[in-house]
C-alpha positions as CSV (number, residue, x, y, z in Angstrom):
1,X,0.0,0.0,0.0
2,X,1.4,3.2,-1.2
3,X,0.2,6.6,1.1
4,X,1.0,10.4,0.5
5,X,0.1,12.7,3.3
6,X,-1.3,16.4,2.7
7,X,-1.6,18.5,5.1
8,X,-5.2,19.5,5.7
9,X,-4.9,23.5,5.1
10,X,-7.0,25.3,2.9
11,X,-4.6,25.8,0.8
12,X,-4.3,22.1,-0.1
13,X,-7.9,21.1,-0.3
14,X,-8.2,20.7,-4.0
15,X,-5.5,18.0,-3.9
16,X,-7.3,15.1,-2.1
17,X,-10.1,16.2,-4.1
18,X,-8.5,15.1,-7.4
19,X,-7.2,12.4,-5.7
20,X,-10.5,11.1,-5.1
21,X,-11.8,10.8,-8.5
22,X,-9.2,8.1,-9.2
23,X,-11.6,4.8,-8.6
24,X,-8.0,3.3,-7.5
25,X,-7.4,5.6,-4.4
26,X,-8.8,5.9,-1.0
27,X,-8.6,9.5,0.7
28,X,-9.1,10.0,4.4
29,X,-8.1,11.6,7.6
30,X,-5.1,10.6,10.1
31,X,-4.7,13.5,12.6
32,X,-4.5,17.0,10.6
33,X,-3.3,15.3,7.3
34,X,-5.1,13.4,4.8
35,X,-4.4,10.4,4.0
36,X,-4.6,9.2,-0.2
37,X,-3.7,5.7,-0.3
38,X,-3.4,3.3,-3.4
39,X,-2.2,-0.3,-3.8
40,X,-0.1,1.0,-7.1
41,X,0.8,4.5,-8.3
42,X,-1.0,7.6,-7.3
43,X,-0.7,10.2,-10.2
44,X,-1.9,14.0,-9.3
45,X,-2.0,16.3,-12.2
46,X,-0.9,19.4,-11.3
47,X,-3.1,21.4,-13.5
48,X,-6.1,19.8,-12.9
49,X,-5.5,20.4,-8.8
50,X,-5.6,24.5,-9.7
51,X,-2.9,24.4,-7.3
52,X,-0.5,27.4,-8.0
53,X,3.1,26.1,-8.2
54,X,4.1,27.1,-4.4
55,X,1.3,24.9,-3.5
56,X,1.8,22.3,-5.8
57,X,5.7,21.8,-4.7
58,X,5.4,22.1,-0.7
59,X,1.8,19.8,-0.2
60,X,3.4,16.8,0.0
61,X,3.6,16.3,4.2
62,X,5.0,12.7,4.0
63,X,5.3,9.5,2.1
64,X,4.7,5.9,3.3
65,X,5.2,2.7,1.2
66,X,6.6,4.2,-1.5
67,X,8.7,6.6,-2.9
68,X,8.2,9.8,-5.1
69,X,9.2,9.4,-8.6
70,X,7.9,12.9,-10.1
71,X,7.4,15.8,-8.6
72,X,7.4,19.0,-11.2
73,X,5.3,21.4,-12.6
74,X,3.1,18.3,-14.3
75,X,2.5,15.4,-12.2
76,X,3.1,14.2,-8.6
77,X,3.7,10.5,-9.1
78,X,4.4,8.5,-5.9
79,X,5.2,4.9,-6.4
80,X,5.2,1.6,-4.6
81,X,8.3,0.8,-3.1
């Protein structure tokens, strides 16, 4: 099981949200962060959050059971390990 944490700010709101609408991830709550869990690759489009680049680049409060393996001005990838 792959998880990326995002701290729950309102700054960071639309990035669960998108996460959500992939049938292959679960989003939910652990303390102040939420929690987007996948048993493969979780994929964020940067675009489509409407996050502005600052954002986009310091949302990611943690990774467990996998790794990042994009993190630019297109995608957030985070991968199984």
């Amino acid at each position: 099981m792959t998880a990326l944490y995002v701290l729950d700010v309102p700054e960071n709101v639309s990035i669960p949200k998108l996460a959500a609408q992939d049938p292959a991830v679960t989003v939910s709550r652990i303390g102040p962060y939420f929690e987007i869990t996948s048993d493969g690759e979780i994929v964020l489009d940067r675009e489509n959050s409407g996050c502005r680049h600052a954002v986009w680049y310091s949302c990611v409060g943690g990774v467990a059971g996998g790794e990042i393996v994009q993190h630019d001005k297109i995608a957030l990838r985070v991968g199984p390990r």
